[in-house]
VEXZAFI-255739 format. One record per residue (C-alpha): residue in one letter; residue number from 1; x, y negated, z negated. Coordinates in nm, 3 decimals, padded with zeros to 5 digits. Each point is the difference from the previous one (the first is absolute). Layout:
ATOM  r    k     east    north       up
ATOM  A  NUM        X        Y        Z
...
REM end
This chain:
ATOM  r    k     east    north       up
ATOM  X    1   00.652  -02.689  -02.766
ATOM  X    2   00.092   00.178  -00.308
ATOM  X    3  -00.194   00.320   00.086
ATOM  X    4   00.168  -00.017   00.367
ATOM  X    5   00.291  -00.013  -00.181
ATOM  X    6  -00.026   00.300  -00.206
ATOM  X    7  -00.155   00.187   00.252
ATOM  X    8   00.374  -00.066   00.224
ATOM  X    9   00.164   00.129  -00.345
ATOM  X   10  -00.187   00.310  -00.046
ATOM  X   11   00.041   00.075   00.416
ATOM  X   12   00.382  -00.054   00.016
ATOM  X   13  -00.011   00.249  -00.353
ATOM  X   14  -00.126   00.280   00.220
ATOM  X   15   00.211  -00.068   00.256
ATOM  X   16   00.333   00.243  -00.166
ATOM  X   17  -00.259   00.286   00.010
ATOM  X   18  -00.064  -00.055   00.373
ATOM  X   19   00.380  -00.040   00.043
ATOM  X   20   00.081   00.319  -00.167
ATOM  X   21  -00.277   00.209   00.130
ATOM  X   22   00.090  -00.077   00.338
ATOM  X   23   00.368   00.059  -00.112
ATOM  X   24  -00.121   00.370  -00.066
ATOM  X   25  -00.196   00.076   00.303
ATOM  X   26   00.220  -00.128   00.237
ATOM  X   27   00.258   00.259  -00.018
ATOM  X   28  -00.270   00.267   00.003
ATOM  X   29  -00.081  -00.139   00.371
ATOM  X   30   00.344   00.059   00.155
ATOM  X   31   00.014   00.341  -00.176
ATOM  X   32  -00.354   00.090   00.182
ATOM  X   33   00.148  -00.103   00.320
ATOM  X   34   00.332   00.160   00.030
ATOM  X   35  -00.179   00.321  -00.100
ATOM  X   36  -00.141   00.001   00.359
ATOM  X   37  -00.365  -00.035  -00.144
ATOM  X   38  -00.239  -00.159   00.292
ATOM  X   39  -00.250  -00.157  -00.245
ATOM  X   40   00.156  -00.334  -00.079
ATOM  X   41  -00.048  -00.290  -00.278
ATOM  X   42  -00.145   00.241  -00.257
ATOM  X   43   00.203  -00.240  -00.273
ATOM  X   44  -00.223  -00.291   00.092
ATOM  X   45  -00.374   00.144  -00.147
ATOM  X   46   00.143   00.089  -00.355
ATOM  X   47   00.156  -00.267   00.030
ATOM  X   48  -00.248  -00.261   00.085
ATOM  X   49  -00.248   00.152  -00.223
ATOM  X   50   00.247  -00.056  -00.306
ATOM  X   51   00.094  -00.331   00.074
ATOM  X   52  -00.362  -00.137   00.089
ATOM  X   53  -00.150   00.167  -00.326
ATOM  X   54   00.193  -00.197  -00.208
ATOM  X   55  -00.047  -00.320   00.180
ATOM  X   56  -00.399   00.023   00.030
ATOM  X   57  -00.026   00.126  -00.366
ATOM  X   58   00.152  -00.358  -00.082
ATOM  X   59  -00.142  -00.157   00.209
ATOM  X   60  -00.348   00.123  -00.080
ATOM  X   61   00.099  -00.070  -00.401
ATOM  X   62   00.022  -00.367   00.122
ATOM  X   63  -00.329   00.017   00.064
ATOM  X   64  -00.105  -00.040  -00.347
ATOM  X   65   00.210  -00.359  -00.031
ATOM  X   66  -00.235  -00.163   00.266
ATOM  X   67  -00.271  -00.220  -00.123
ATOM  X   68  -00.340   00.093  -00.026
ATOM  X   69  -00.321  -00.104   00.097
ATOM  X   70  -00.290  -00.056  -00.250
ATOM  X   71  -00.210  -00.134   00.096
ATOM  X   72  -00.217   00.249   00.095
ATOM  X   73  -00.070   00.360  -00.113
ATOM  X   74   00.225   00.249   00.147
ATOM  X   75  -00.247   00.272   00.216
ATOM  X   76   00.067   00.242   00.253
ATOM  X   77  -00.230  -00.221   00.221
ATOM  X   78   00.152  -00.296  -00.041
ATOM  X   79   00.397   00.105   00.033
ATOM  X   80  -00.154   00.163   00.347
ATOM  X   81  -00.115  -00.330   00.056
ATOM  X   82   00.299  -00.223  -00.097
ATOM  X   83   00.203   00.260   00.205
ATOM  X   84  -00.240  -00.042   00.292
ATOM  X   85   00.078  -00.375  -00.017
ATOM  X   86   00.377   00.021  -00.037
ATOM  X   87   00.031   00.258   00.295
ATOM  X   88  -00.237  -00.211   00.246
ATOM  X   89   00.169  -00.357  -00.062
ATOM  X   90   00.296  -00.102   00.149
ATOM  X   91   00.248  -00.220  -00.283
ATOM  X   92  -00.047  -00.329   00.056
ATOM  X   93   00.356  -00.108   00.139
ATOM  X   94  -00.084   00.321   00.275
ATOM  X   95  -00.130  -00.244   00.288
ATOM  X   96   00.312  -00.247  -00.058
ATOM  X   97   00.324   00.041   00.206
ATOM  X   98   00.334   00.026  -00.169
ATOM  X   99   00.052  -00.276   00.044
ATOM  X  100   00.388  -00.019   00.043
ATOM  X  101   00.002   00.155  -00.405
ATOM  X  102   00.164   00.331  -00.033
ATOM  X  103  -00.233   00.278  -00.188
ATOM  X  104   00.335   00.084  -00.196
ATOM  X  105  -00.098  -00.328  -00.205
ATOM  X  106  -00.320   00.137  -00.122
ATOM  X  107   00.071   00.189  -00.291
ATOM  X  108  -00.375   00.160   00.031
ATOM  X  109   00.109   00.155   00.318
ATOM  X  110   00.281   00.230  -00.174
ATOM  X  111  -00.305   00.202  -00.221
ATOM  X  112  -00.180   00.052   00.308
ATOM  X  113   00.365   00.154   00.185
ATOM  X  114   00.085   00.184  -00.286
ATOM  X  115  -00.377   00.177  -00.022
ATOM  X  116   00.080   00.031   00.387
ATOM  X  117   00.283   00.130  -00.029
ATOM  X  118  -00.062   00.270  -00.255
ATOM  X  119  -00.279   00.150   00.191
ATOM  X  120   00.196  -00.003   00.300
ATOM  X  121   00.262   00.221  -00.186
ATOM  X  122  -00.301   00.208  -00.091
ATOM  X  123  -00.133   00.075   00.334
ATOM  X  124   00.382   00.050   00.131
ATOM  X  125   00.068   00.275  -00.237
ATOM  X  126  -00.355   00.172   00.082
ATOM  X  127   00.055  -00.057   00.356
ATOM  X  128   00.369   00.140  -00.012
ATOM  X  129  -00.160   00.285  -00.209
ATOM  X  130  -00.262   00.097   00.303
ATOM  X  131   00.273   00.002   00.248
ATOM  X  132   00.196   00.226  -00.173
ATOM  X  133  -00.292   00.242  -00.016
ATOM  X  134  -00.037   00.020   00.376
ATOM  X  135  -00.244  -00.086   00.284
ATOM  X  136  -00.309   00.143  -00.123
ATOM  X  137   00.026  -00.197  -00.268
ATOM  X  138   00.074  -00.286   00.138
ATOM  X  139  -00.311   00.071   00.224
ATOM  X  140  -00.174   00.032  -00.353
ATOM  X  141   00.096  -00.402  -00.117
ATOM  X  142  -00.096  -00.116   00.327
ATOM  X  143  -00.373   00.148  -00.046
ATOM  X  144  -00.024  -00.130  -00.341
ATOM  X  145   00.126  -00.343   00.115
ATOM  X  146  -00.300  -00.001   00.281
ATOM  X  147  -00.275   00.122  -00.290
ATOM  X  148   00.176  -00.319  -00.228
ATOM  X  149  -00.062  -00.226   00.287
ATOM  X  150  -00.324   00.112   00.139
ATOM  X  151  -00.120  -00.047  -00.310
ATOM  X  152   00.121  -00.353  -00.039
ATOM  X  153  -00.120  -00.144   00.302
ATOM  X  154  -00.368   00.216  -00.047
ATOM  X  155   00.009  -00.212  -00.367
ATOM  X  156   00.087  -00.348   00.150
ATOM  X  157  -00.365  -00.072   00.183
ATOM  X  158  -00.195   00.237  -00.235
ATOM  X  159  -00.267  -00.181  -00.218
ATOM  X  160  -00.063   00.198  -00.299
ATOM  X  161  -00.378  -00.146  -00.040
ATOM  X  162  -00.077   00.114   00.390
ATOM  X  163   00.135   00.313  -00.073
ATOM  X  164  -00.186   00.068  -00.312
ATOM  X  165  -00.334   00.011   00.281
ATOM  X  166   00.186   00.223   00.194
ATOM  X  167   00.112   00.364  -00.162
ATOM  X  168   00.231   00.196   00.162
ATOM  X  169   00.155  -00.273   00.252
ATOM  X  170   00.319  -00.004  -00.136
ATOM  X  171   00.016   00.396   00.060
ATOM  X  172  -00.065  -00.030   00.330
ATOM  X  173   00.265  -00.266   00.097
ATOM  X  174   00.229   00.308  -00.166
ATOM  X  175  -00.161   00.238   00.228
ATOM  X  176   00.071  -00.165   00.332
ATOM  X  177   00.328  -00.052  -00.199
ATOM  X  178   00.086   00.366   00.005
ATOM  X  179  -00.151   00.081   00.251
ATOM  X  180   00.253  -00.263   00.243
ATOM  X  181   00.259   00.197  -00.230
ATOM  X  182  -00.080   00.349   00.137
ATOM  X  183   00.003  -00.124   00.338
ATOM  X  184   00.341  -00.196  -00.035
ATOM  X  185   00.164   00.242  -00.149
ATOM  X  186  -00.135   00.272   00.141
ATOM  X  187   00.112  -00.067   00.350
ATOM  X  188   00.354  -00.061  -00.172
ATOM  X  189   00.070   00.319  -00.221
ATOM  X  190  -00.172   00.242   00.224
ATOM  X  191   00.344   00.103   00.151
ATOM  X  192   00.174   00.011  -00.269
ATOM  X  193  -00.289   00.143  -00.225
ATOM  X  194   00.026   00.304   00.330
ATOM  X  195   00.356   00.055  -00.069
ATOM  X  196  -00.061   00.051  -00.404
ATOM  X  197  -00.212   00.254   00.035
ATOM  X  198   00.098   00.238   00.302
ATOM  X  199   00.112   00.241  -00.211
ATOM  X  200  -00.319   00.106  -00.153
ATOM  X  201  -00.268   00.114   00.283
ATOM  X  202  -00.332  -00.069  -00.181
ATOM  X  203   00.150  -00.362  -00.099
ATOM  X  204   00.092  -00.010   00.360
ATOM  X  205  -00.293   00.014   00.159
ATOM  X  206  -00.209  -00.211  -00.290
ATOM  X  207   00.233  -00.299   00.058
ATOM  X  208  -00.058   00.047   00.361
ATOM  X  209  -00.362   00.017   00.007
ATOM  X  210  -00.010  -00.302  -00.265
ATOM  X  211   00.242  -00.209   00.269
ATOM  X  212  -00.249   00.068   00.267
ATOM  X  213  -00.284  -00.099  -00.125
ATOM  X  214   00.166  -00.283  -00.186
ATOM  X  215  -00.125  -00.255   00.192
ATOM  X  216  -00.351   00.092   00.036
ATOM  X  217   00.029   00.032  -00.407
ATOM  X  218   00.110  -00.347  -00.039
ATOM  X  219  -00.292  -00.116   00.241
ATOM  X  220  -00.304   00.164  -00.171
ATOM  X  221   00.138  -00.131  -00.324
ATOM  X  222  -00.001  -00.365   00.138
ATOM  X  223  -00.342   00.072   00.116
ATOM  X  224  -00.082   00.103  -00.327
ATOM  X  225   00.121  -00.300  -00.150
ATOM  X  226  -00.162  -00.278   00.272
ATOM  X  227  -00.299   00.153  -00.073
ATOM  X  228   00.024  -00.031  -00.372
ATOM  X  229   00.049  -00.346   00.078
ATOM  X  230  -00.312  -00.027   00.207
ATOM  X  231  -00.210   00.173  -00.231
ATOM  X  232   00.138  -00.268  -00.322
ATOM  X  233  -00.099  -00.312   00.169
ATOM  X  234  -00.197  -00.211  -00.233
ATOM  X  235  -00.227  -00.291   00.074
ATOM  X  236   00.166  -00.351  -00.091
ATOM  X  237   00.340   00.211   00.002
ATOM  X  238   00.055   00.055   00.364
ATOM  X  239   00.285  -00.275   00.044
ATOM  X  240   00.211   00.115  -00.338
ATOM  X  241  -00.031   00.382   00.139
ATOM  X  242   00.098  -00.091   00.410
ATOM  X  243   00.279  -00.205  -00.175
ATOM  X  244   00.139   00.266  -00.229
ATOM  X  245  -00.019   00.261   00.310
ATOM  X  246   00.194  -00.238   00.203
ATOM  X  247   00.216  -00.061  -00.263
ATOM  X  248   00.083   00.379  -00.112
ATOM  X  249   00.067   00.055   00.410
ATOM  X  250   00.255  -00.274   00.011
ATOM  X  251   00.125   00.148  -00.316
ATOM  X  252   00.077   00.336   00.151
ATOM  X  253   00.162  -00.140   00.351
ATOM  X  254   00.230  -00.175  -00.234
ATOM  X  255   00.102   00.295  -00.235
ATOM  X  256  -00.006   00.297   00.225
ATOM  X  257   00.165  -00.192   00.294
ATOM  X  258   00.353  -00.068  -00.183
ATOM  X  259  -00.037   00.284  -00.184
ATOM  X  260  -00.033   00.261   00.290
ATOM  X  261   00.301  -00.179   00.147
ATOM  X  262   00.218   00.036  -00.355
ATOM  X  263  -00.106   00.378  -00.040
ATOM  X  264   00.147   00.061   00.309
ATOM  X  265   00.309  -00.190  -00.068
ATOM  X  266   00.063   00.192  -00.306
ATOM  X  267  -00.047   00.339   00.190
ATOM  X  268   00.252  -00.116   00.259
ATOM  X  269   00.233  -00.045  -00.273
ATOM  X  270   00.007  -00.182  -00.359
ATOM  X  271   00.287  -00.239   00.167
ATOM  X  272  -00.305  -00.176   00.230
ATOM  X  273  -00.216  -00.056  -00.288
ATOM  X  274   00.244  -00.061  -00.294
ATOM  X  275   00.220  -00.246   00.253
ATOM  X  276  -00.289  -00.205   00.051
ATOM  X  277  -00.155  -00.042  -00.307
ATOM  X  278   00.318  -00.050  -00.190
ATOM  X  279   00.033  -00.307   00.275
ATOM  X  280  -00.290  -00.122  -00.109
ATOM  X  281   00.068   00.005  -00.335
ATOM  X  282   00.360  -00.171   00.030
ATOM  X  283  -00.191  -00.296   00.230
ATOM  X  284  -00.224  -00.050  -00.238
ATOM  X  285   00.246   00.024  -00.381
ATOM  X  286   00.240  -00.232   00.259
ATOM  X  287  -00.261  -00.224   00.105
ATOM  X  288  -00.097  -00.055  -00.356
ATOM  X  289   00.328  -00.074  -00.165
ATOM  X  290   00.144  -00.199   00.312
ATOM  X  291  -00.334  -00.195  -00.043
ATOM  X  292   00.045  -00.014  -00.399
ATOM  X  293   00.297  -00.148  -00.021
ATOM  X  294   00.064  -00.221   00.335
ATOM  X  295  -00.342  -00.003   00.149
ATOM  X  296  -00.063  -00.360   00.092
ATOM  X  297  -00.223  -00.051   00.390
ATOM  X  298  -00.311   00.173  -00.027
ATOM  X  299  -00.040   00.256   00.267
ATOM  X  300  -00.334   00.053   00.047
ATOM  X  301  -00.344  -00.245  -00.079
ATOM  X  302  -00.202   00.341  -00.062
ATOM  X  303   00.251   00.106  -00.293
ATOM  X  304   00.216  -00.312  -00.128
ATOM  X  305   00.192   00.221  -00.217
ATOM  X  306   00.169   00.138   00.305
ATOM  X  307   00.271  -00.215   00.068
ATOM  X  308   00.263  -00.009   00.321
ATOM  X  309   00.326   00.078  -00.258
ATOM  X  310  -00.163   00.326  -00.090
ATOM  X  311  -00.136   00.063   00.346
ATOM  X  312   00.400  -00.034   00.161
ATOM  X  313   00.150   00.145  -00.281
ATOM  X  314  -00.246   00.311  -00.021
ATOM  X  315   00.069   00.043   00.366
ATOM  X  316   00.364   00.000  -00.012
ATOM  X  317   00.012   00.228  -00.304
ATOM  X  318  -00.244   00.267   00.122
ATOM  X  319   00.184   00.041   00.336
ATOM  X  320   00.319   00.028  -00.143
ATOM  X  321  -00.157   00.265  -00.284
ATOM  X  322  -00.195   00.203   00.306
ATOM  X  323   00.407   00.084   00.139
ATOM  X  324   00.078   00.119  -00.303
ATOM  X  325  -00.296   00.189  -00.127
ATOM  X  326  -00.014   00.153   00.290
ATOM  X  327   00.355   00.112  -00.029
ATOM  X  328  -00.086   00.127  -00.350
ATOM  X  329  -00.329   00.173   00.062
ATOM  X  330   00.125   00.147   00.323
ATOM  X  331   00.302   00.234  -00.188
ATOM  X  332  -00.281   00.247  -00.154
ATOM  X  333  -00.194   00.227   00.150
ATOM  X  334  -00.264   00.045  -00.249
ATOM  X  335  -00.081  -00.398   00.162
ATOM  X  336   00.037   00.066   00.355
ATOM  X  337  -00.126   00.366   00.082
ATOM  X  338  -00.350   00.006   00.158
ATOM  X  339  -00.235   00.230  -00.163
ATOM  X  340  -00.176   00.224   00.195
ATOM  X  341  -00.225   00.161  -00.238
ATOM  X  342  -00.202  -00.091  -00.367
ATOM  X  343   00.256   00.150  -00.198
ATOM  X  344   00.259  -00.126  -00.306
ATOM  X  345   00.302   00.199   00.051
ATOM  X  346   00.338  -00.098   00.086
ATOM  X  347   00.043  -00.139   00.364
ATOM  X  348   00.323   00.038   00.208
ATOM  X  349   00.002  -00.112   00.335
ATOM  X  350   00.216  -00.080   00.276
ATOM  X  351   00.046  -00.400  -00.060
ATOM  X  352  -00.039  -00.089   00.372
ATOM  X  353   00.231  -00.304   00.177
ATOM  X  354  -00.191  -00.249  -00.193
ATOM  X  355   00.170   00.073  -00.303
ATOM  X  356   00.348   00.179   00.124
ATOM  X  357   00.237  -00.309  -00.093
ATOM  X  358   00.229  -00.173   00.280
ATOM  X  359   00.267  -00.139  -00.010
ATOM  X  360   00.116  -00.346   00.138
ATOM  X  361   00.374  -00.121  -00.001
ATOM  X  362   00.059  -00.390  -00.224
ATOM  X  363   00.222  -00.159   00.040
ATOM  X  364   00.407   00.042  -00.016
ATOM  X  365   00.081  -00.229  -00.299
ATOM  X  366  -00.310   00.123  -00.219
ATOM  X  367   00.100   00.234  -00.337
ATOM  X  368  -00.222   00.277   00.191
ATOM  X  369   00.006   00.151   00.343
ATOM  X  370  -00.293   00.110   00.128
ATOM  X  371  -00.392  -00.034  -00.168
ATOM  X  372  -00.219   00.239   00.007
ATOM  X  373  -00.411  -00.110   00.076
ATOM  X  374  -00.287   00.236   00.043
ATOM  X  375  -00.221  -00.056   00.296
ATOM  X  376  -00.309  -00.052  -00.156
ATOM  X  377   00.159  -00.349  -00.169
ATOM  X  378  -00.046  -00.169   00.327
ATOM  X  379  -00.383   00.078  -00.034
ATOM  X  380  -00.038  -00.094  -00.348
ATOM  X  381   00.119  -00.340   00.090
ATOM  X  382  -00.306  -00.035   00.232
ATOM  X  383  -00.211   00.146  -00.322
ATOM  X  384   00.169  -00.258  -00.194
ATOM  X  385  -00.050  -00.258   00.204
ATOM  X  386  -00.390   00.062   00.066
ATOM  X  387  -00.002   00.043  -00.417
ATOM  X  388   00.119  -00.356  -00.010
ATOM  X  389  -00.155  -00.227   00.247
ATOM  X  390  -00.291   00.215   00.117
ATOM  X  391  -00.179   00.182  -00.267
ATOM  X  392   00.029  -00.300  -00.279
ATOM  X  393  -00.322  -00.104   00.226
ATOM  X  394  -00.186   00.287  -00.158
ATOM  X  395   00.073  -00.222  -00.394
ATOM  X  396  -00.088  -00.308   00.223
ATOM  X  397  -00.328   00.169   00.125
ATOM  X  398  -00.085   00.139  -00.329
ATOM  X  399   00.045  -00.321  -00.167
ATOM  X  400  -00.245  -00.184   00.209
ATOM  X  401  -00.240   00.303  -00.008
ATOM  X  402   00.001  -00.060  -00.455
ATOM  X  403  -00.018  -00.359   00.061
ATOM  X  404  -00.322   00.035   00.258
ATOM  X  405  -00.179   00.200  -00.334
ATOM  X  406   00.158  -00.253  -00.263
ATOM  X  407   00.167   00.309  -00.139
ATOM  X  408   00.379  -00.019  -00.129
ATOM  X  409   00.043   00.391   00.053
ATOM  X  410  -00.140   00.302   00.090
ATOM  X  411   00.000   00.159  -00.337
ATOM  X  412   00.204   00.031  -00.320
ATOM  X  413   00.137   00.353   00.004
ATOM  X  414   00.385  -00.104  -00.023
ATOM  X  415   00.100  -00.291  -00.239
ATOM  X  416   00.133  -00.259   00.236
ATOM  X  417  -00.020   00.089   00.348
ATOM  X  418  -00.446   00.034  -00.006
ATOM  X  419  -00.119   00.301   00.116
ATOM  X  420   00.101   00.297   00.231
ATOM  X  421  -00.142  -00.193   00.289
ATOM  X  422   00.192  -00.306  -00.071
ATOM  X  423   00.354   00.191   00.030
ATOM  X  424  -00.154   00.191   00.255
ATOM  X  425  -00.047  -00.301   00.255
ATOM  X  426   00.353  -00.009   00.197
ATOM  X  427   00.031   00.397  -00.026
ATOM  X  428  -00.309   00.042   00.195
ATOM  X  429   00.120  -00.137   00.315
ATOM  X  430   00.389   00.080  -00.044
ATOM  X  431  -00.131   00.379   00.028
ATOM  X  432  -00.158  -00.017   00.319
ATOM  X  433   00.311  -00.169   00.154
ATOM  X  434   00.208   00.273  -00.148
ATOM  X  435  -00.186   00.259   00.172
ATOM  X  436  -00.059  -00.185   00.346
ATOM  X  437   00.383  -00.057   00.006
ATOM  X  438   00.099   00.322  -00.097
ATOM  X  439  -00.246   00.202   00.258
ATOM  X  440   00.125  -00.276   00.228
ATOM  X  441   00.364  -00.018  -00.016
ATOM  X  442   00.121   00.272  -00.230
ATOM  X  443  -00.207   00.321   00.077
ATOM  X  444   00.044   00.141   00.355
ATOM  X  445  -00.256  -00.040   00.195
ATOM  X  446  -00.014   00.385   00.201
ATOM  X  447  -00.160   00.303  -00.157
ATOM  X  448   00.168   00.264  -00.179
ATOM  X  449  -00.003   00.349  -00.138
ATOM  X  450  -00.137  -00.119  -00.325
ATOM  X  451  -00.260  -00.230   00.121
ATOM  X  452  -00.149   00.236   00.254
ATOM  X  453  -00.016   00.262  -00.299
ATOM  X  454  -00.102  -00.214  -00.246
ATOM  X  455  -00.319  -00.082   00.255
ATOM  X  456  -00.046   00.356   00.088
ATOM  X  457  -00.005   00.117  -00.340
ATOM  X  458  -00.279  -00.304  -00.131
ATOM  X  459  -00.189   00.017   00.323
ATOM  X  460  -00.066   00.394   00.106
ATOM  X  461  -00.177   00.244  -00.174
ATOM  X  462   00.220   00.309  -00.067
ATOM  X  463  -00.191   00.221   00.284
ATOM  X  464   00.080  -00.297   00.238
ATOM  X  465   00.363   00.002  -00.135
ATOM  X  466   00.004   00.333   00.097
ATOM  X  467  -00.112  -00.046   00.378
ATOM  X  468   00.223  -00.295   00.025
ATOM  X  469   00.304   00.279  -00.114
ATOM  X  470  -00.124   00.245   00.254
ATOM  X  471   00.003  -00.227   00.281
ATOM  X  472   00.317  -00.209  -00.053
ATOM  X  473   00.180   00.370  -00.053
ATOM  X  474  -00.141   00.060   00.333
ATOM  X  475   00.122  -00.311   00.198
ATOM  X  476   00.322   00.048  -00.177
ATOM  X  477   00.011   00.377   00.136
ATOM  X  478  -00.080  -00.176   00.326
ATOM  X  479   00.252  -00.244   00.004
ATOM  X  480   00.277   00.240  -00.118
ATOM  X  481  -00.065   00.278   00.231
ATOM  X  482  -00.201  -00.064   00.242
ATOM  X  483  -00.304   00.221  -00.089
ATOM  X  484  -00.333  -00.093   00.167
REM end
C-alpha cells in the first residue's frame, strides 16, 4: 500500500507540468486556426509527445521498486519464457463476473489505466501527426499497420521447432503476403497513380503497360509461390504445412479485405476515414471508463469484463461525439477534399452540399436564433451509431477467437492495449461499413466527367486514346452540324 501510495504522490507531482504545457499549446491552436490554415490539431503531437515522455520515463523508473525474482538465473531464454507464460495466461479473477463490485475499487486496476492511458496519448499524437501530413501518408500507416498484423497472426500458430525442419516457410507466407498487396492495391491506386504521372510521356506509358499487365503479374507470382509450397512438402510435416497455408490465406482475406475498403475511404476524403476511426476510439476510451467506474452486469459470457454500464454509456457518448466531430472535421478542407492523384500538395476543393452548413430556426425564447448543422452530421450519426452497437462485435469476436488459442492477446507491441491486432479488431469492420454507406448513400450513384476520365486514362493505351479522340470529335461534328 505504501508503494501505491507514493506512486499517487509522484503522479499528481507531474500533473502542474501537464497543466502548464497544455496551458501553452492551447493558445497556439486557436492562433493556427484563425490564420485560415486547413491542417488542423498540429498543437496536439508536440504536445502529446511532451506530456507522455515525462509520464513513461516515471513510470518506467518505477520499474526498479518492483520486487524481484531469484530464484532462478536471469537468461535471455528464460525471460522469453516467463514472458511467453504471462502473455498466454489469462489472471486468475479473468473467468469471474463482476460480480456487482465496481473495478474503481481495485486499486491494481488504476496502474494498468494509467499504462493505458499513456500509450493511448502516444498513438493520438502520432496519429494526429500522420493526418496532418496528408493522404499518402496516411495510406503509408495503414500499410504498416497490415505488415504489424500479418505478422502477428502468421506468429500465433507458428511452432518454432516445426519450422526449424522447414527453411524458408516463413518467407513464403511474406510472399503470398505481398503479392495479395500488389493486387489490392494495385487495382486501387492505378487511377490515381495515371493521373500523377500524365505529365511525363515515357512515365506515361510505363505505368500504363505495368496496369495492364498487373493482373497477370500478380497471378504468375501466386503461381510461383503455390508451387514453392508444393515443392517444400516434407514427409511427417504435411498437416503443420496444409495448416499454415490455410492459415496465411485466412490471414490475407482478413487484412487486405478492410484494408482495401479503408484506402479507399481515405482517398474519398480523410473525413471518411478519420470520422470513423476516431468513433472507434471514443467507444472504446468510453466503454472503458463507463465500465471502470460504474460497470456492474456483465455484458457478455465470452468477455466478462464487458459490462452493460459501459456498453449504454459508450453508446450514448459515441453518438453524441459522431454530431460533433463531424461538425468539427467537416469545417477544413484539407479533411474533406477527395484526392485525385498520389501527390502531397495543398488541396482546395469545392466542399460539396455535404459539408455547406444549413441552417434551422430554434426556438423563440432560446438566447440564439437560428443553428447552423452541416449535412454530413446526419450521416455521422448512422456512423456513430454502427460504431456503438455494431462493430463492438468485432472486440466480442476477437475475444473469443484469443480465448479459443488460450492466448490473452495478439502481441505486446503497445503497453496496455496488446498488440496492433488487438486495437485493430472493431476498426476492421467499422471500415467496411464506412465505405458501403458512403458508396451507398453519400456518393451519387450516375457517372461523371471525372470517372469516365479517370477509366479512360487507366484503361486505354495512348494510341487507343487517340482513336477514341478522333471518333468522339467526329460524332460531335455529327451531332452539331449535321455532317455525314
Amino acid at each position: 500500500m505504501n508503494r501505491w501510495n507514493n506512486q499517487i504522490h509522484n503522479n499528481i507531482l507531474s500533473l502542474p507540468s501537464f497543466f502548464f504545457s497544455f496551458s501553452i499549446l492551447i493558445p497556439n491552436n486557436f492562433w493556427v486556426c484563425n490564420q485560415g490554415t486547413s491542417k488542423p490539431f498540429t498543437f496536439i503531437t508536440t504536445g502529446s509527445v511532451y506530456i507522455v515522455s515525462k509520464v513513461v520515463i516515471r513510470l518506467y523508473n518505477n520499474k526498479g521498486n518492483m520486487p524481484k525474482d531469484n530464484s532462478a538465473p536471469s537468461t535471455p531464454t528464460s525471460a522469453r519464457a516467463r514472458h511467453r507464460r504471462r502473455s498466454n495466461e489469462f489472471p486468475a479473477d479473468e473467468s469471474k463476473t463482476n460480480g456487482h463490485l465496481l473495478l474503481v475499487n481495485d486499486h491494481n486496476k488504476y496502474r494498468s489505466m494509467w499504462i493505458r492511458a499513456c500509450s493511448s496519448l502516444w498513438m493520438l499524437g502520432f496519429f494526429l501527426l500522420v493526418i496532418y501530413l496528408g493522404h499518402l501518408y496516411v495510406l503509408a500507416m495503414v500499410v504498416i499497420i497490415q505488415i504489424f498484423m500479418a505478422r502477428e497472426l502468421f506468429n500465433l500458430l507458428r511452432k518454432s521447432h516445426e519450422d526449424k525442419h522447414l527453411p524458408g516457410f516463413r518467407l513464403l507466407n511474406w510472399h503470398f503476403y505481398f503479392t495479395a498487396m500488389l493486387f489490392v492495391y494495385g487495382r486501387i491506386l492505378s487511377h490515381r497513380l495515371v493521373n500523377t504521372v500524365t505529365s511525363d510521356k515515357i512515365f506515361y506509358r510505363l505505368v500504363s503497360r505495368l496496369i495492364k499487365y498487373q493482373m497477370v503479374i500478380c497471378y504468375f507470382s501466386y503461381i510461383a509461390g503455390f508451387m514453392w509450397f508444393i515443392l517444400t512438402l516434407k514427409k511427417k510435416m504435411y498437416k503443420y504445412q496444409f495448416g499454415q497455408f490455410a492459415w496465411t490465406h485466412m490471414i490475407l482475406i482478413v487484412v487486405f479485405t478492410q484494408s482495401a475498403f479503408t484506402v479507399a475511404n481515405i482517398f474519398e476524403g480523410i473525413f471518411w476515414f478519420l470520422l470513423p476511426a476516431s468513433l472507434i476510439a471514443v467507444n472504446d476510451v468510453a466503454a472503458y471508463f463507463f465500465g471502470f467506474f460504474f460497470g456492474k452486469t456483465p455484458l457478455i459470457k465470452i468477455s466478462p469484463k464487458k459490462t452493460w454500464e459501459g456498453f449504454i454509456g459508450a453508446s450514448v457518448a459515441t453518438t453524441i461525439s459522431a454530431f460533433v466531430l463531424a461538425n468539427i472535421y467537416g469545417s477544413f478542407q484539407w479533411l474533406t477534399c477527395p484526392r485525385k492523384d498520389l501527390s502531397t500538395g495543398w488541396l482546395h476543393c469545392d466542399p460539396g452540399p455535404l459539408f455547406k452548413p444549413e441552417y434551422y430556426p430554434l426556438l423563440p425564447w432560446l438566447p440564439w436564433t437560428e443553428i447552423a448543422i452541416l449535412p454530413v452530421q446526419w450521416h455521422a450519426l448512422w456512423l456513430g451509431l454502427f460504431a456503438s452497437i455494431i462493430a463492438p462485435f468485432g472486440g466480442f469476436f476477437a475475444s473469443g477467437f484469443k480465448r479459443a488459442f488460450k492466448i490473452k492477446d495478439f502481441g505486446d507491441s503497445i503497453p496496455g492495449h496488446g498488440g496492433l491486432t488487438d486495437r485493430m479488431d472493431c476498426q476492421m469492420v467499422m471500415a467496411v461499413f464506412a465505405y458501403i454507406y458512403h458508396q451507398s448513400f453519400v456518393v451519387p450513384q450516375d457517372y461523371t466527367v471525372e470517372t469516365i476520365m479517370s477509366e479512360i486514362l487507366s484503361s486505354l493505351t495512348l494510341e487507343e486514346q487517340q482513336i477514341l479522340y478522333m471518333k468522339l470529335g467526329q460524332i460531335l461534328q455529327e451531332r452539331m452540324f449535321g455532317w455525314d
